[in-house]
C-alpha positions, 0 to 999 in steps of 0.5 A: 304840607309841601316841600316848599312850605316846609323849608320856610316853616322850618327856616322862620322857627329858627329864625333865620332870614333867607340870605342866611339860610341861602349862605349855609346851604351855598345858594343864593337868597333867590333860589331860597325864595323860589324853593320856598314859593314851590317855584323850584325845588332844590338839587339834592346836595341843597336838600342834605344841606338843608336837612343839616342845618334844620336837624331833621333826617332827609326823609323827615324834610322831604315827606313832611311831619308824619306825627302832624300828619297823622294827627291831622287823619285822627282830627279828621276821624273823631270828627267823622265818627262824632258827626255820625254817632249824632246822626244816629242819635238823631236817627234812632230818637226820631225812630223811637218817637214817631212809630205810633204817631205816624201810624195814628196819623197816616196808618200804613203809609206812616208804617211806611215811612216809620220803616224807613226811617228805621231802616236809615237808623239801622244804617247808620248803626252799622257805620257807627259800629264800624268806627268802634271797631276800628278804634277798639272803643265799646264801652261809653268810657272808652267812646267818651275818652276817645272823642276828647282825644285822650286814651285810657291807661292801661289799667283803665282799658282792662277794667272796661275790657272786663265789662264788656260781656256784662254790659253786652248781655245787659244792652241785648236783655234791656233793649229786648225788654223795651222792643216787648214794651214799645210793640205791646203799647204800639199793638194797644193803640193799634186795636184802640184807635186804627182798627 
């Protein structure tokens, strides 16, 4: 938001008009108008007048709300890690499903085109896990929490902070064990219907 923007905001949530707010800062209703349109800006005298009569610091008036600021990054983040955490969904069911048929379809060129799929899958995984990372959230209560826009108590955090060894161990040995099923099924076909 800019300066100009700021003092009409600031001007309207008190209800004043402009020639009021132009007769408690020694202005003329003009150069109100003109500072709020970012025709001009006003002199430094005006600005501490105005942080006065707005009850905001200098700083706050002339950088902007830095809480809505900041909220406005952290709105635009959750948006970011939801839209990839869905393309990696996407990604990595596309990838699950159609190994076999594009093998049976189209032999080595569906292996082809299957590892490339999985290799965009394998991407988007890294930029997910970045996210995580930055945000500190591994464990699908704390993701769940996070995209809702809440945060977990702190009780909450150290409990899931607990489960993360085990459900690290469980993920590694699950996704294992349905890598051996998916390759051994994936072999199967491969000798029955290709060679």
């Amino acid at each position: 938001m800019e300066l100009g923007s700021r003092i009409r905001k600031r001007r309207q949530a008190l209800g004043l008009s402009q020639d009021e707010l132009a007769q408690r800062v020694y202005a003329t209703r003009q150069s109100v108008s003109s500072w709020e349109n970012s025709r001009t800006c006003p002199d430094i005298k005006s600005l501490l007048l105005l942080s006065e009569v707005f009850s905001v610091s200098l700083d706050d008036l002339v950088k902007g709300d830095i809480a809505e600021m900041k909220q406005h990054i952290d709105d635009e983040e959750k948006a970011a890690f939801r839209r990839d955490s869905n393309i990696f969904t996407a990604l990595f069911a596309a990838m699950t499903v159609t190994c076999v048929p594009l093998a049976l379809l189209w032999r080595w060129r569906g292996l082809a085109a299957w590892s490339v799929l999985a290799a965009a899958a394998l991407a988007w995984s890294f930029r997910v896990e970045k996210w995580k990372k930055k945000f500190d959230i591994q464990t699908y209560k704390e993701i769940v929490a996070f995209t809702e826009g809440r945060t977990l108590s702190e009780i909450e955090k150290a409990r899931e902070a607990g489960k993360r060894p085990y459900q690290k161990a469980l993920l590694a040995a699950g996704a294992g064990a349905l890598g051996l099923v998916v390759s051994i099924i994936a072999a199967w076909l491969w000798k029955r219907f290709i060679l």
